[in-house]
N, C-alpha and C positions, 0 to 999 in steps of 0.2 A: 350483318346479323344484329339482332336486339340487343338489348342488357338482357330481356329474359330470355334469351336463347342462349345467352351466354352463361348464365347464373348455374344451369348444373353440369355444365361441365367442369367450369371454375371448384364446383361443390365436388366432385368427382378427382380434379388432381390435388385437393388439399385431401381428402380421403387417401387417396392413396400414398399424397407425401408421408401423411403421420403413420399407416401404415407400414410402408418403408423401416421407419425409424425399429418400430417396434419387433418388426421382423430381423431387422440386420442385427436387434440385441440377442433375440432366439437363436439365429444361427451361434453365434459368436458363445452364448448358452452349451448350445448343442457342443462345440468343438471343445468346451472345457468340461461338459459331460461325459466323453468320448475319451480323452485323454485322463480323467479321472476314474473311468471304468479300467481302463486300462492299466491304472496302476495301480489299483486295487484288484485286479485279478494277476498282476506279477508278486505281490505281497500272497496271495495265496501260493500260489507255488513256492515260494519261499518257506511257506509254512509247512508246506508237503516236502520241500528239502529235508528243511530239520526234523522234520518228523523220520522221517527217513536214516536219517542218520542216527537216531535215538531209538531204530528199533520201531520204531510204533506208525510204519505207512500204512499197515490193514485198518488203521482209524482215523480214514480220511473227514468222517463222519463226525463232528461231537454235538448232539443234541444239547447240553447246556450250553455252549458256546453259540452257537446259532439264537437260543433263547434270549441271553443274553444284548445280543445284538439288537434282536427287533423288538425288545424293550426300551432297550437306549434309545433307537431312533422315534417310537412314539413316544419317550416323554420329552423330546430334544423339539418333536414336529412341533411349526408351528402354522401350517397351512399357508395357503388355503386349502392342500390336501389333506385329505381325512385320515384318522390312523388306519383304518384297512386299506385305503389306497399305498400308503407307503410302505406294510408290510407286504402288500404282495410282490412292489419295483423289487424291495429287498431281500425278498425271497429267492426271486429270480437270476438275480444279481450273484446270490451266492449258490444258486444251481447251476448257473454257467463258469462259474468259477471253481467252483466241484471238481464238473465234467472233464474241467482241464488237466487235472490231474489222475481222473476214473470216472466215467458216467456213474452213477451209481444205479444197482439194478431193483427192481422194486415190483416184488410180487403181490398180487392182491386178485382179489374176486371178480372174473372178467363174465361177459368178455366186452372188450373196449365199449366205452358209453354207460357204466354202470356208476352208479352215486361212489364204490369205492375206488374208481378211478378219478373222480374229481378229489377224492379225499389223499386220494397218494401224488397227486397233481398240484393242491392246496399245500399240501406239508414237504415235497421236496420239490416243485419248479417244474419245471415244462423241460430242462435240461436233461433229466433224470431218464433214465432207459426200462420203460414199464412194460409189465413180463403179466398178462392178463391168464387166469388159474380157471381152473373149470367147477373148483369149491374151495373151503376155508381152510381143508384136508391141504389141498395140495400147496398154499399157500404156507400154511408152516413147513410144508415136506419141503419147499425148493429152499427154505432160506436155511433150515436144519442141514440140508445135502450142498448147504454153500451155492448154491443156482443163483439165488439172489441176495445180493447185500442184503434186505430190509423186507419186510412184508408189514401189508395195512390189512386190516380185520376191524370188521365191524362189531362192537362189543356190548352195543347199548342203546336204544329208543327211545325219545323222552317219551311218545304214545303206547308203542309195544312191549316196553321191558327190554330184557336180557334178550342178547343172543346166545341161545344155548350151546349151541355146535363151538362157539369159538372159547367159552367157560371150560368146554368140557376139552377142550386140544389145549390149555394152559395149563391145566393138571397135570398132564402127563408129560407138557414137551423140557426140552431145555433151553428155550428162547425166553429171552428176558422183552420185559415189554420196556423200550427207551422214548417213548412221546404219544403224544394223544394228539387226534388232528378232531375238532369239533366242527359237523358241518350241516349249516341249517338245509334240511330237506322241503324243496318243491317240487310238488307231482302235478306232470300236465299229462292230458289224454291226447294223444298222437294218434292221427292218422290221416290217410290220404282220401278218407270220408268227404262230402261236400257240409255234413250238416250232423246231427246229433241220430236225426231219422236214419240217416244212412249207415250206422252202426250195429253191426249183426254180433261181437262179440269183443269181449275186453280180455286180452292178455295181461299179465304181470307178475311180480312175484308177489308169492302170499303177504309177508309184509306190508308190501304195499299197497293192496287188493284191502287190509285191514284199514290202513291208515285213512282210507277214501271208501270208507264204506258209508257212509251217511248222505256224501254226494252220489254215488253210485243210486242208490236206494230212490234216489231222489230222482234224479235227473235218465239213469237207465236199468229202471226198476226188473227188465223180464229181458236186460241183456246175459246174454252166460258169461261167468267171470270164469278163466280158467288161468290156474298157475303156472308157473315157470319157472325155469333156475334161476333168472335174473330179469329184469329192467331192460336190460341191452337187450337182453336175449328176445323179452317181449318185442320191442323193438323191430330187431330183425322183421319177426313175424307178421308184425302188422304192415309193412311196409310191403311184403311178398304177396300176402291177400286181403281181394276186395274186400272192405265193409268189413275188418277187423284195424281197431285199435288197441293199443299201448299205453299203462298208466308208468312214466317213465319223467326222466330229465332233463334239464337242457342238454347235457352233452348226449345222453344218446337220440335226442331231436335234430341235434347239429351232424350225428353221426351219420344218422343212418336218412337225413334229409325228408324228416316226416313234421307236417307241420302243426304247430298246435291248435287244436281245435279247442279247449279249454284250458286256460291257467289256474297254476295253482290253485286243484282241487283237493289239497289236504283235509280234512277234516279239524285239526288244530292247528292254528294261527303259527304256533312257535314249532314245529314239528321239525327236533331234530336230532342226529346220532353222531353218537360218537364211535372213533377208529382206534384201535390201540397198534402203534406202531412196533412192530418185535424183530428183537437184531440179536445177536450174538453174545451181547452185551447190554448193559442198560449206561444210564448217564449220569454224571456225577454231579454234585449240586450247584445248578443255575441262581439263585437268590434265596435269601430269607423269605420264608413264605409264598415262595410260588414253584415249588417243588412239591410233589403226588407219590405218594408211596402205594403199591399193590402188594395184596398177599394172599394164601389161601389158609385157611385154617380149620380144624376139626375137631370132636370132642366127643366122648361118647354120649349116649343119647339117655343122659340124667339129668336129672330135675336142677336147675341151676347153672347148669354146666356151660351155654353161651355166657350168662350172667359172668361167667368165673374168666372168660373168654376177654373179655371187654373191659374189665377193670385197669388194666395195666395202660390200656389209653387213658382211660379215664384219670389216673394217675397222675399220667406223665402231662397232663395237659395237652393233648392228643387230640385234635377235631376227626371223627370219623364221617366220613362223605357219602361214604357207600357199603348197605351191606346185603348182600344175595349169596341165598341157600343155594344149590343143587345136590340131589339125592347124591351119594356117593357109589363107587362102581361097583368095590367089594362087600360090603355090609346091606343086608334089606335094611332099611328104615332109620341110618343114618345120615348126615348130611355134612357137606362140604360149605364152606362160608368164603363167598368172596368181597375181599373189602379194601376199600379206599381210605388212605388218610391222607391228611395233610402235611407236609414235611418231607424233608428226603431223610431216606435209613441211617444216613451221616450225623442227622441232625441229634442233639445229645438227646432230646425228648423221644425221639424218635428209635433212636437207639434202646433208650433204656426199655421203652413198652417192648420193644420186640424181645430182649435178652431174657423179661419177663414172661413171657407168650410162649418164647421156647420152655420153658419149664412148667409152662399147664397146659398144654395142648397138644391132645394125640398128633396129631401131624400141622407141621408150618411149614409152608414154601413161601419165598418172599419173590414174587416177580418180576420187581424191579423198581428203580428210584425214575423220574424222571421229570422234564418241565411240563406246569401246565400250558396246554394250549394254548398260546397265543394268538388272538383272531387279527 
């Protein structure tokens, strides 16, 4: 045999010698990965002992401490992985380590494949035991009647606004809101269509039907759009019959094995919503300044009278984030105000506007302290 016949085989076992090398470090990797999983999921049951023993096992749960956590580890990363790649290993990590002790059960907006199942999937893990609700109604019902640990509700649209239905079940319920799951939304058109011609009608939900209206307009101007309770649900349906598609998400694409005949047709680039997470409970302060205070407030309907509403943040040095009206149930032509600050209730600033708020405002419900969302 030649030199050159000889040359890439030569070239061939030095590949795979340094390969070799590089591999036996990954294994050797893995097994101290493996063994360090391990003993960070026996340290949580320990955690769950003492908890136990102190009285306090129904809160296997603590949204500041969780927050905490995946703080530390994006500011400790130093890659080459991204900080969303490590929050999510670490998310995971501490849903299977949960589980160990209680799956935890997690009601939200179904049915399976709906954007609020990614968003209750995002914020507790893949470990977690999800209880898919047939609206927002029943989603506060299972977690009020103890059915489920925790529910995810959709509460906001950077494109749509408010979701009203879930504004208006905070009013009345007794569930505290303990975390916010922020999740950027892509709409693809699914279906088992061959081409865009082959498309007789578009399912989804009105939301979503909204958020994709300028492509729609565009692209299948004299299709009939019809509504639906959910995404998933659109889903289903296009998948069942010919020459209907789905304006829906990856996971109900993945669900229900419908494929995408167009990518992210949102209308806006950044098009995304936020989940308000509500438990039994809300959570206690995660860090200086990365803590979200919710509340409801009210006032009668005189000249001045939000004005009169607002000052006591303005006061205390109070960043307010967020403020929306809804009519209120009992009174014609007054209104409910719902609002976002910055800080938990704990915090002194924090405190003092509210101590203040209670003494000029017909009605305050405070909904809860919790961490910001962590991406």
């Amino acid at each position: 045999m030649s030199d050159q016949q000889n040359k890439p085989n030569q070239q061939n076992q030095d590949l795979l010698a340094e390969l070799s090398v590089v591999r036996a470090d990954i294994d050797g990797i893995d097994a101290q990965l493996l063994e360090l999983l391990n003993r960070r999921a026996r340290c949580a049951q320990q955690v769950g002992e003492i908890k136990a023993r102190h009285g306090e096992a129904g809160f296997i749960y603590r949204p500041e401490r969780e927050a905490q956590v995946l703080r530390r580890i994006q500011d400790i990363n130093q890659g080459p992985l991204s900080g969303e790649s490590v929050t999510w290993f670490f998310r995971e990590v501490m849903s299977a380590c949960l589980s160990l002790e209680q799956p935890l059960g997690i009601a939200f907006l179904g049915p399976l494949g709906t954007f609020s199942e990614s968003a209750a999937t995002k914020h507790f893990g893949h470990a977690a035991r999800l209880l898919p609700q047939s609206s927002i109604d029943d989603v506060f019902r299972e977690v009020e009647a103890s059915h489920a640990h925790y529910g995810v509700a959709p509460v906001e649209n950077s494109t749509e606004g408010a979701v009203g239905r879930t504004l208006d079940l905070l009013l009345g319920t007794s569930l505290k809101i303990c975390g916010e799951v922020v999740l950027r939304i892509h709409q693809h058109l699914l279906t088992n269509a061959p081409s865009l011609e082959g498309v007789t009608k578009v399912y989804s939900h009105a939301q979503s039907l909204a958020q994709c209206h300028e492509w729609l307009n565009r692209n299948l101007p004299n299709v009939p759009r019809i509504s639906v309770g959910s995404n998933a649900q659109a889903a289903q349906m296009a998948a069942q019959e010919e020459g209907a598609a789905a304006i829906a998400g990856e996971a109900a694409a993945e669900r229900y094995s419908l494929p995408r005949l167009a990518e992210s047709i949102e209308d806006e680039p950044n098009n995304t919503t936020r989940f308000v997470v509500l438990g039994r409970h809300d959570a206690g302060p995660s860090n200086p300044g990365k803590d979200k205070t919710s509340l409801i407030m009210s006032t009668p309907n005189n000249t001045g009278a939000l004005h009169t509403l607002l000052v006591p943040f303005a006061d205390a040095g109070v960043s307010m984030t967020r403020l929306e009206s809804r009519p209120a149930r009992h009174t014609l032509w007054e209104y409910v105000f719902f609002v976002d600050v910055d800080g938990h209730r704990e915090d002194p600033g924090v405190k003092s506007a509210l101590e203040e708020l209670g003494q000029r405002a017909a009605y305050l419900k405070v909904l809860g302290s919790y961490p910001v969302a962590v991406y």
